[in-house]
N, C-alpha and C positions, 0 to 999 in steps of 0.2 A: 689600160694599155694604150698607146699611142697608136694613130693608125698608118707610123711607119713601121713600128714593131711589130703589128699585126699583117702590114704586108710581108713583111721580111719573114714570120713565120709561115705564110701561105707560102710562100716563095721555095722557102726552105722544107717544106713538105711536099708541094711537087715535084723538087727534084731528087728528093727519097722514094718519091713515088715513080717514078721515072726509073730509078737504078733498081727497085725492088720487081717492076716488071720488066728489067731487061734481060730476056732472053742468056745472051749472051757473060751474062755475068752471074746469072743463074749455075749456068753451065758451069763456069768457072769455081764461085764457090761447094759445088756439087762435085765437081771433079779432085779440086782440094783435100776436100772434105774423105772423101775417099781414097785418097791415098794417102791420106794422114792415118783413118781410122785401118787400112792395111798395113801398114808401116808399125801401127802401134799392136795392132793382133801377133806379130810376128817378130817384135821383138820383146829382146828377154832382159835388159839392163834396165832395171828399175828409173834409173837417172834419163834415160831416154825414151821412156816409157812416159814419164811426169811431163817432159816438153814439150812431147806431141801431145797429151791431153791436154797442155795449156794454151796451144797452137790452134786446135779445133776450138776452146771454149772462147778464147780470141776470136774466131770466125765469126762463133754463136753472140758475143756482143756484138759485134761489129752488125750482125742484119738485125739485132734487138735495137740497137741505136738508130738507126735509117726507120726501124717500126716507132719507134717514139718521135721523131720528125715528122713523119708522114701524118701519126692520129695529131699533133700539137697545129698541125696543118690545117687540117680536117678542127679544132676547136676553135681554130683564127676565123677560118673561114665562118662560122656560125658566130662568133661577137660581130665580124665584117659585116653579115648579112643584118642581124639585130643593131648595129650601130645606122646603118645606112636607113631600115626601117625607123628608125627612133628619129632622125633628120627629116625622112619625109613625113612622121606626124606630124612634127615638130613645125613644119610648111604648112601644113593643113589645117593648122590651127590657128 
């Protein structure tokens, strides 16, 4: 991997990392998330029953996608580190 791709994945995992501990959007999807799942407890039209489960599972990928940036992050950053090691043996020798 290139170690501009390897930046742009660190890059691109810090800032999943960044939105998965914000507070504030925490909230947001937690607020969501709950009045979707009361919306869906209380109604009875099967057709609008299916949308809102498909709305909440929308939610559920949406912070499963930000978790797969965040670890592909987290795996940049360790070729990053093992590439940067491998240049200074590479000096040392």
């Amino acid at each position: 991997m290139s170690e501009d791709r390897i930046y742009d994945k660190i890059h691109r995992g810090a800032r999943a990392k960044a939105l998965l501990d914000d507070e504030l959007l925490k909230e947001c999807f937690d607020s969501v998330g709950h009045t979707i799942v009361d919306r869906w407890k209380k109604e009875a039209d099967p057709v609008v029953r299916e949308r809102l489960w498909n709305m909440l599972q929308g939610m559920d990928m949406a912070r499963e996608a930000m978790v797969k940036w965040l670890n592909a992050g987290k795996v940049a950053q360790h070729e990053l580190n093992e590439l940067i090691a491998k240049q200074e043996r590479a000096k040392n020798d």
